[in-house]
Jmol script that loads the backbone (N, CA, C; Angstrom):
load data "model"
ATOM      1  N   UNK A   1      -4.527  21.972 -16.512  1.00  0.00           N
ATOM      2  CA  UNK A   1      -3.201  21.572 -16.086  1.00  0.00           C
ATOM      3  C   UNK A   1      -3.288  20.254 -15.330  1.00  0.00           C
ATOM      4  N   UNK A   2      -2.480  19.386 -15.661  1.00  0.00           N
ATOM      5  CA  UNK A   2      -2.479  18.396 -15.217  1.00  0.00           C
ATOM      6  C   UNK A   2      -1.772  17.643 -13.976  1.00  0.00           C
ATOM      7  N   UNK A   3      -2.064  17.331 -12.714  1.00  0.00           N
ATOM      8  CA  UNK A   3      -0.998  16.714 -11.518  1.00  0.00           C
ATOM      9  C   UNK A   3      -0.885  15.747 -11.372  1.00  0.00           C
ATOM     10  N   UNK A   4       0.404  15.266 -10.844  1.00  0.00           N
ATOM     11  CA  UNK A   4       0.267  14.196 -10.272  1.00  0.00           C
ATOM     12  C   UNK A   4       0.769  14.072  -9.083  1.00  0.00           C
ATOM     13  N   UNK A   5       0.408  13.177  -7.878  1.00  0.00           N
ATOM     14  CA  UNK A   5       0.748  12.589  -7.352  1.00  0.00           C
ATOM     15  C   UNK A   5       2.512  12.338  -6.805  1.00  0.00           C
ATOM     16  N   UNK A   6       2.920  13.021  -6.113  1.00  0.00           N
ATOM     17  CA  UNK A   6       4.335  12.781  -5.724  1.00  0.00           C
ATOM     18  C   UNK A   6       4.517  11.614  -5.032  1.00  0.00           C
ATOM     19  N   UNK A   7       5.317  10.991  -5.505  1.00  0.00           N
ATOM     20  CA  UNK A   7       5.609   9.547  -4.533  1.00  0.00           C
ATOM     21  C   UNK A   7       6.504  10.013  -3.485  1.00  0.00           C
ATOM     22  N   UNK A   8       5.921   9.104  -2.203  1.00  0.00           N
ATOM     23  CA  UNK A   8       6.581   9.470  -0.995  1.00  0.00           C
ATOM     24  C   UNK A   8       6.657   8.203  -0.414  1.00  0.00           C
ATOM     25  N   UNK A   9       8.159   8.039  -0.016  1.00  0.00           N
ATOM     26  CA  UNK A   9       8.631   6.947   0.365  1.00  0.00           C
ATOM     27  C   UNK A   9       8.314   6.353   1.821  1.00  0.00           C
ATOM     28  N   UNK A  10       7.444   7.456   2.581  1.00  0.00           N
ATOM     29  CA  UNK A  10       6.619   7.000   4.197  1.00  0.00           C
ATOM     30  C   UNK A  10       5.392   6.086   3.646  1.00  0.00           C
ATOM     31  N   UNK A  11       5.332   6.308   2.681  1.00  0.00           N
ATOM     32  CA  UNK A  11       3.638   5.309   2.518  1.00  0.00           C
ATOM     33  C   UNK A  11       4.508   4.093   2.205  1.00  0.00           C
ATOM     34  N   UNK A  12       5.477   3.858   1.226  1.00  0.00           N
ATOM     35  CA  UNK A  12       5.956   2.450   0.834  1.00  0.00           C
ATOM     36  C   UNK A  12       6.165   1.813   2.663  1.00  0.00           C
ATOM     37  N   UNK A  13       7.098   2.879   3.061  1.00  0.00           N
ATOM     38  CA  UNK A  13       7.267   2.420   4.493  1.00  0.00           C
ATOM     39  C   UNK A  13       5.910   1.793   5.110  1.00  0.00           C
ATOM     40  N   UNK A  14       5.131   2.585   5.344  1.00  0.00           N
ATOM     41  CA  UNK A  14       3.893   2.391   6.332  1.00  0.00           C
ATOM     42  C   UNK A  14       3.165   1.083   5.631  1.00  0.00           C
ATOM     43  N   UNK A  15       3.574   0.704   4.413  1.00  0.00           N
ATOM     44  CA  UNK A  15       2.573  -0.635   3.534  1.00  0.00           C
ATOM     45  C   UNK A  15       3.184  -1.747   3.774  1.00  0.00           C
ATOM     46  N   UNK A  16       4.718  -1.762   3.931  1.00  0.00           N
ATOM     47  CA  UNK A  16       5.155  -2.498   4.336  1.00  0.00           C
ATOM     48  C   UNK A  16       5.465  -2.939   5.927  1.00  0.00           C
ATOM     49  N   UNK A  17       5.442  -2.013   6.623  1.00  0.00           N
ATOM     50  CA  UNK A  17       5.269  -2.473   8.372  1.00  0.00           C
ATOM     51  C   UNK A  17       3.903  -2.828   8.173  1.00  0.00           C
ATOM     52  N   UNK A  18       2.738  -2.837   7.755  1.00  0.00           N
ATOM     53  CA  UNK A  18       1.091  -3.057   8.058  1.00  0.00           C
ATOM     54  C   UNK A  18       1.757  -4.640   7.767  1.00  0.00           C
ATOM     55  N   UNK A  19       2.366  -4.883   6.394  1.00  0.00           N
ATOM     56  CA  UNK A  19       2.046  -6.118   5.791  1.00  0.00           C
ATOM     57  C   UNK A  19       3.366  -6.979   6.848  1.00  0.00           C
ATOM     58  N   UNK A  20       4.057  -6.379   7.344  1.00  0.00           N
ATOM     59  CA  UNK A  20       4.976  -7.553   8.272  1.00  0.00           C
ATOM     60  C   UNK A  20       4.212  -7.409   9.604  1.00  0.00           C
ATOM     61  N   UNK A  21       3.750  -6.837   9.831  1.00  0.00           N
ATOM     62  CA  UNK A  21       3.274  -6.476  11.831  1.00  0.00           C
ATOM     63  C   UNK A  21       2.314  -7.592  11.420  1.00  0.00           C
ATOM     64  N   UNK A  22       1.343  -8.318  10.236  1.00  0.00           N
ATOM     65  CA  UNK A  22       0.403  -9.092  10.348  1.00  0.00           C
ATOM     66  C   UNK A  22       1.104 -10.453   9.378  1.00  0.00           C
ATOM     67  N   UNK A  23       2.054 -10.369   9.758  1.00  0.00           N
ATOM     68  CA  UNK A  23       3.184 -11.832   9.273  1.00  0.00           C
ATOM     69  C   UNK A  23       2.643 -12.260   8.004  1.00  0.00           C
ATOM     70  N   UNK A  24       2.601 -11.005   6.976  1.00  0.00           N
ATOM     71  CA  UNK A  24       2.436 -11.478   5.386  1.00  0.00           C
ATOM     72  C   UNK A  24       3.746 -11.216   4.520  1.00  0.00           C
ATOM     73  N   UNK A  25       3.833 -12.428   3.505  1.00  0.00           N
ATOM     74  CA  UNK A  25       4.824 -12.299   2.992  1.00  0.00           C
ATOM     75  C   UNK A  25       3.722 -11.376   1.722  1.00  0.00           C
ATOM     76  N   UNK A  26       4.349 -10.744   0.540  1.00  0.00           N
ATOM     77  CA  UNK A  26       4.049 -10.189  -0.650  1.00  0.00           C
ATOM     78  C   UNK A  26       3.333 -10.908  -1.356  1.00  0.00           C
ATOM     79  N   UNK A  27       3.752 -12.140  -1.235  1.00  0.00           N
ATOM     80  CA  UNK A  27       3.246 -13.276  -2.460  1.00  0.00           C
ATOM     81  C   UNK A  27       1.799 -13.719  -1.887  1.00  0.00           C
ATOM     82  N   UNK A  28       1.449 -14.033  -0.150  1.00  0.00           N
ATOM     83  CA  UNK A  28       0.599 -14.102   0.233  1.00  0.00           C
ATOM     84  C   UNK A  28      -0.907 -12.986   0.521  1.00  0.00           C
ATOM     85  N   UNK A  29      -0.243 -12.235   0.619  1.00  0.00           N
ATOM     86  CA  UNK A  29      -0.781 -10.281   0.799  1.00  0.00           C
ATOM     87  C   UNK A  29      -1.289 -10.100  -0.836  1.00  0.00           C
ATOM     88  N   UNK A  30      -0.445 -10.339  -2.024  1.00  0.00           N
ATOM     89  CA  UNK A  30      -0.997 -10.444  -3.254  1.00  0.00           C
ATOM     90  C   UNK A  30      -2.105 -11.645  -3.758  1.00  0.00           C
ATOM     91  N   UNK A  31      -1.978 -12.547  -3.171  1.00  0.00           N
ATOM     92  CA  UNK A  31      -2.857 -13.888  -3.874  1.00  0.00           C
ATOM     93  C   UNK A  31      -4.423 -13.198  -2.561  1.00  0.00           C
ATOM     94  N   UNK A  32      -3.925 -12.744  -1.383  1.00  0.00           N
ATOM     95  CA  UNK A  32      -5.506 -12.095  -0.996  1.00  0.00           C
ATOM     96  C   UNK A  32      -6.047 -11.354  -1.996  1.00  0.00           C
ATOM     97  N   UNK A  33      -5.183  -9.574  -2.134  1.00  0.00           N
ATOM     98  CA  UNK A  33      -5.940  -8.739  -2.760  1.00  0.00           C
ATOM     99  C   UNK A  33      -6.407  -9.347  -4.149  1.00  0.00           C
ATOM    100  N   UNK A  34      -5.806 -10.703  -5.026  1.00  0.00           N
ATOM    101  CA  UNK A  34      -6.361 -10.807  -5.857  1.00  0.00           C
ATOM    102  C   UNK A  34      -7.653 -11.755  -5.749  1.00  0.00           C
ATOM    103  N   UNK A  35      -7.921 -12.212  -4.720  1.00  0.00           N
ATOM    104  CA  UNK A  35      -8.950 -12.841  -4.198  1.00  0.00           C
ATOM    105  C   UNK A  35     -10.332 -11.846  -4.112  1.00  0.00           C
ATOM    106  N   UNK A  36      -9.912 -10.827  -3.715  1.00  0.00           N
ATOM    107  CA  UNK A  36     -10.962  -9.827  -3.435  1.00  0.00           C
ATOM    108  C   UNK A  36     -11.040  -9.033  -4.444  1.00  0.00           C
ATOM    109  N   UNK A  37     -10.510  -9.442  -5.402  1.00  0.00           N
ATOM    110  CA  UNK A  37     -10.806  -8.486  -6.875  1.00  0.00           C
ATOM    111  C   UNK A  37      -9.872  -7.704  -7.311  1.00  0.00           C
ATOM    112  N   UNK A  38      -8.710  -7.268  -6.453  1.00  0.00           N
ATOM    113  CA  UNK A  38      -7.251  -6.287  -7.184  1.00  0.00           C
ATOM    114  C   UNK A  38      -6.449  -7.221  -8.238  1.00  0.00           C
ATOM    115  N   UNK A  39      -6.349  -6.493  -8.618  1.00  0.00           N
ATOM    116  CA  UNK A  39      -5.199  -7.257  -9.626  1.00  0.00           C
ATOM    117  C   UNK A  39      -3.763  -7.106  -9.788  1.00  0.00           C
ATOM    118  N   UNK A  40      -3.598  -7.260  -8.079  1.00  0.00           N
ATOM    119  CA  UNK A  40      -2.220  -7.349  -8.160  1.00  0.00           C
ATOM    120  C   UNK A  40      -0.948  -8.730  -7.888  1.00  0.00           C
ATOM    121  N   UNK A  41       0.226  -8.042  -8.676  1.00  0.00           N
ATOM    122  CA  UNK A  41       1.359  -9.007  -8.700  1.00  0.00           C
ATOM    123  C   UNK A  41       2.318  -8.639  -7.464  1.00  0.00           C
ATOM    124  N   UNK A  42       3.069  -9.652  -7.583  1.00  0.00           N
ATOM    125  CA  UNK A  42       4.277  -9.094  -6.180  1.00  0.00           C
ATOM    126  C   UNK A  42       4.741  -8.196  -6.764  1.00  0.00           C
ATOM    127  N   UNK A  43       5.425  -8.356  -8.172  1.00  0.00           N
ATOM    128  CA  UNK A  43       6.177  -7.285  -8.694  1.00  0.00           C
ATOM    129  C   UNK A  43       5.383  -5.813  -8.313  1.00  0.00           C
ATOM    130  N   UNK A  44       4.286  -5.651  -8.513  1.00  0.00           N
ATOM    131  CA  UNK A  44       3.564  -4.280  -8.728  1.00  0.00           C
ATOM    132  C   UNK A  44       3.876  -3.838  -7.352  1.00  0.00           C
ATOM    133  N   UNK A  45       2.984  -4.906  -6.194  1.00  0.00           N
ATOM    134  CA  UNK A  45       3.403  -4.778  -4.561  1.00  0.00           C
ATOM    135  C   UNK A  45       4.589  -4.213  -4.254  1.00  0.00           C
ATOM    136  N   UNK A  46       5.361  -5.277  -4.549  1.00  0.00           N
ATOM    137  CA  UNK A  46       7.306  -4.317  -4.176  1.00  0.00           C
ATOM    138  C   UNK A  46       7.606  -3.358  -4.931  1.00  0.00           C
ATOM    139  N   UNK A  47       7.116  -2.675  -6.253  1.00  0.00           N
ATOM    140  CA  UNK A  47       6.743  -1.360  -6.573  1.00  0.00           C
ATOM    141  C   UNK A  47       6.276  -0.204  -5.244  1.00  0.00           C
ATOM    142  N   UNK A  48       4.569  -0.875  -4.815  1.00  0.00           N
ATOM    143  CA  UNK A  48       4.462   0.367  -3.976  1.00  0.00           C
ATOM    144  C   UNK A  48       5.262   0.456  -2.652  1.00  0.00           C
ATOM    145  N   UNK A  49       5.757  -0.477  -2.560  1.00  0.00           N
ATOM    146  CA  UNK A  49       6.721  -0.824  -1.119  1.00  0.00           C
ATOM    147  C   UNK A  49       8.073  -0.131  -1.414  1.00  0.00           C
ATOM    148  N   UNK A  50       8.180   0.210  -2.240  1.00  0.00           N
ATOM    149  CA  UNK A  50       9.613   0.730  -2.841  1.00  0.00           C
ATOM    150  C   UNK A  50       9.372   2.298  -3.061  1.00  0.00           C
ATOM    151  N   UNK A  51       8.204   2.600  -3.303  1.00  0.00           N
ATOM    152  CA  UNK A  51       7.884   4.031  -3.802  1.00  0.00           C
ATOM    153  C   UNK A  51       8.069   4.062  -5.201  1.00  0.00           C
ATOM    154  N   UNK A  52       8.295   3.216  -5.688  1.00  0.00           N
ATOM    155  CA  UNK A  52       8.493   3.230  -7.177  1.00  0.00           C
ATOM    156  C   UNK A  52       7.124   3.760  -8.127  1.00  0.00           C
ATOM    157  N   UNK A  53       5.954   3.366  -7.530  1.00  0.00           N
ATOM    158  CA  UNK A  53       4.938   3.167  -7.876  1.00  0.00           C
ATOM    159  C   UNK A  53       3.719   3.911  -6.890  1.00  0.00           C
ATOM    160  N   UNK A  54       2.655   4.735  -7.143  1.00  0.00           N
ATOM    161  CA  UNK A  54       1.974   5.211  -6.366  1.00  0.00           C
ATOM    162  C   UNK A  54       0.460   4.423  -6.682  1.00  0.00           C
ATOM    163  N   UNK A  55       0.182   3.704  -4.835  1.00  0.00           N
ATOM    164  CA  UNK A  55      -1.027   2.728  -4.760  1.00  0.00           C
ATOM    165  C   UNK A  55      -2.148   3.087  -4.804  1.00  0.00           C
ATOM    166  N   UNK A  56      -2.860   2.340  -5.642  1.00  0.00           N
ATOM    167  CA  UNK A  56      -4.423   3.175  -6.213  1.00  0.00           C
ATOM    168  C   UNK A  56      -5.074   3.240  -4.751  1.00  0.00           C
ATOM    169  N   UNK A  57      -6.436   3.542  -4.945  1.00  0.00           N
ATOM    170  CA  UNK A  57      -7.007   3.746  -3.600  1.00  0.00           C
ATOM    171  C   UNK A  57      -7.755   2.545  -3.368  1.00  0.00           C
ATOM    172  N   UNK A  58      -8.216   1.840  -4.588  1.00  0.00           N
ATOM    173  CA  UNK A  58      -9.210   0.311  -4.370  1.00  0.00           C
ATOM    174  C   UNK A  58      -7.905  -0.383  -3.754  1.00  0.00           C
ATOM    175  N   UNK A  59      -7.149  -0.323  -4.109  1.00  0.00           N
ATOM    176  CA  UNK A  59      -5.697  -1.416  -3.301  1.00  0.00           C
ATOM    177  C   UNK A  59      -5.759  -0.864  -1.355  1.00  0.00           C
ATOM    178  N   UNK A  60      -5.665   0.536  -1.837  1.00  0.00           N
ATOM    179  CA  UNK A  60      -5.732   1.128   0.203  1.00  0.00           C
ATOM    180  C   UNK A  60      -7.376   0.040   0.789  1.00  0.00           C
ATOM    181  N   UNK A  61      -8.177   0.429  -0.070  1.00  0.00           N
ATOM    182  CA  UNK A  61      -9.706   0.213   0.666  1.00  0.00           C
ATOM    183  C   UNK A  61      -9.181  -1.419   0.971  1.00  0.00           C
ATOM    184  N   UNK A  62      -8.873  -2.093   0.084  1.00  0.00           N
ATOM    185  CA  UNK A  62      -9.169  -3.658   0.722  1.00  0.00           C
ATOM    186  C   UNK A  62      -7.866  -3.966   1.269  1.00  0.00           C
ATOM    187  N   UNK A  63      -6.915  -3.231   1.536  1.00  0.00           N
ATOM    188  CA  UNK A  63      -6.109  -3.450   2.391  1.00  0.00           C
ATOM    189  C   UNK A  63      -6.231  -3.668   3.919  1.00  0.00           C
ATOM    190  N   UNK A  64      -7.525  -1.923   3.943  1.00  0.00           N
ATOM    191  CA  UNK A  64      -7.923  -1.981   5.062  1.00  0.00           C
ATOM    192  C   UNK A  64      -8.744  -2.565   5.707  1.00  0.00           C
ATOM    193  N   UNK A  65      -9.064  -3.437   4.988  1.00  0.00           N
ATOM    194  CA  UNK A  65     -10.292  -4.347   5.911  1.00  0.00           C
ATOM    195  C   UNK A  65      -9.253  -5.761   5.699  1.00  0.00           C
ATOM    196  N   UNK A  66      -8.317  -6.292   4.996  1.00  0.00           N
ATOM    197  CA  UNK A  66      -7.411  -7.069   5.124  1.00  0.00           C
ATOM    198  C   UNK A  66      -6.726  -6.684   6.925  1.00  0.00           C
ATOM    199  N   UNK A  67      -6.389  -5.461   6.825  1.00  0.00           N
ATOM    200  CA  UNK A  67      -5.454  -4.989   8.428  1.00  0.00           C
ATOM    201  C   UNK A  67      -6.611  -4.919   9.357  1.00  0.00           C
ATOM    202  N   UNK A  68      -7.802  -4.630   8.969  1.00  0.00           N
ATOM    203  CA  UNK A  68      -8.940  -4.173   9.762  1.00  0.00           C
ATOM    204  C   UNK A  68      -7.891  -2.896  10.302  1.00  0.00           C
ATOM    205  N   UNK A  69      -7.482  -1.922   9.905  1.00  0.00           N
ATOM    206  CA  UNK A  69      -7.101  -0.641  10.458  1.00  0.00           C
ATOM    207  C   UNK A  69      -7.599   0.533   9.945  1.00  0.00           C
ATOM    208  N   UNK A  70      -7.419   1.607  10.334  1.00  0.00           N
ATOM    209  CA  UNK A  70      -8.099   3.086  10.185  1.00  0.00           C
ATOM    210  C   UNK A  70      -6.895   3.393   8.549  1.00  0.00           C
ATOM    211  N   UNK A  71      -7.615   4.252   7.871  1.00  0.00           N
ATOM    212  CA  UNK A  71      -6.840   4.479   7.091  1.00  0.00           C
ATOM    213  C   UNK A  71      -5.648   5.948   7.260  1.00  0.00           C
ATOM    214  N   UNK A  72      -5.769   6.247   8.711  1.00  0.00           N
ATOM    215  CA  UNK A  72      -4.570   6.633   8.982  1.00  0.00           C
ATOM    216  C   UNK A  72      -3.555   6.403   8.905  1.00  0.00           C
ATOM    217  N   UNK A  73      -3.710   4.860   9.309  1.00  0.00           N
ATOM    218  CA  UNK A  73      -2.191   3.855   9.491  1.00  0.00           C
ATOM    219  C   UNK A  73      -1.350   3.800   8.160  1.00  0.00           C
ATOM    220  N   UNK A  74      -1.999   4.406   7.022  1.00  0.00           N
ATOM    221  CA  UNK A  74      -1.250   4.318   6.187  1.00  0.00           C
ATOM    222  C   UNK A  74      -0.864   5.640   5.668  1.00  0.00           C
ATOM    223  N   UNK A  75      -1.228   6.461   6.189  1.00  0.00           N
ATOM    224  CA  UNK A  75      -0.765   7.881   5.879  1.00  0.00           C
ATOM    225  C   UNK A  75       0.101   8.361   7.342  1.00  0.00           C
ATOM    226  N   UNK A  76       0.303   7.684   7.961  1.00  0.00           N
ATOM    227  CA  UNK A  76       0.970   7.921   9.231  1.00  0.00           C
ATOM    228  C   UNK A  76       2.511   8.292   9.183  1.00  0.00           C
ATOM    229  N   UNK A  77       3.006   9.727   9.677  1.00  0.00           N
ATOM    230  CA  UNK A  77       4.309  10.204   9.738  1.00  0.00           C
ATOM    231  C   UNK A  77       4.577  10.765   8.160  1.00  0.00           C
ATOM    232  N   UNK A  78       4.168  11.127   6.644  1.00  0.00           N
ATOM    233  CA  UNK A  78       3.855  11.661   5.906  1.00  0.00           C
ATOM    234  C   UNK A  78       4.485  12.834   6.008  1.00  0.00           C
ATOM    235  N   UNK A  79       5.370  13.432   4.928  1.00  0.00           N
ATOM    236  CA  UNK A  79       5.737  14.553   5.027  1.00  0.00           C
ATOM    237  C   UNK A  79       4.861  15.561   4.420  1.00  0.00           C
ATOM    238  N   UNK A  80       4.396  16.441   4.885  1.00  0.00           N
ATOM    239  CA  UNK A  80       2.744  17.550   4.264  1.00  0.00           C
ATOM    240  C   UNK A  80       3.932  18.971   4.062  1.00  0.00           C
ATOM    241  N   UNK A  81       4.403  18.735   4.899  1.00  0.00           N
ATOM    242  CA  UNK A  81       5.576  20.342   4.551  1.00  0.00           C
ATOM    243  C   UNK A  81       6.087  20.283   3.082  1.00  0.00           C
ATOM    244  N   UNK A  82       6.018  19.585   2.108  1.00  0.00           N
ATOM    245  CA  UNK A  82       6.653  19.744   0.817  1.00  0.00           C
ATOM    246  C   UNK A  82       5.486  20.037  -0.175  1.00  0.00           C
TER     247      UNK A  82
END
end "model"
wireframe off; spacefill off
backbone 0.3
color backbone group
């Protein structure tokens, strides 16, 4: 049987306060991660910022050394009751 992944709109939240609390626009936050090897577009970005889209985990890992933060900060306030 196969799962997936429920999109939850606290992580778009929490990706996007990381990426304004460190004064990045999308376009700049994207031309990093593609520096460091992701291959991402703004479009895809304002995907996971939207919840539209659920963010791989190589995108979390070099995020976090982009924020230098715990990878709490992005699972922070998360609804687990559903």
């Amino acid at each position: 049987m196969e799962q997936k992944l429920r999109r939850d709109r606290n992580m778009g939240d929490n990706l996007r306060n990381l990426r304004l609390d460190h004064d990045l626009s999308q376009e700049k936050l994207c031309a990093e991660l593609q520096r460091r090897g992701c291959d991402i577009g703004r479009t895809t970005y304002a995907k996971y910022e939207s919840g539209e889209l659920n963010i791989r985990i190589s995108v979390i890992i070099e995020l976090r050394k982009i924020y230098q933060c715990s990878y709490d900060d992005f699972f922070e306030n998360l609804d687990t009751s559903k």
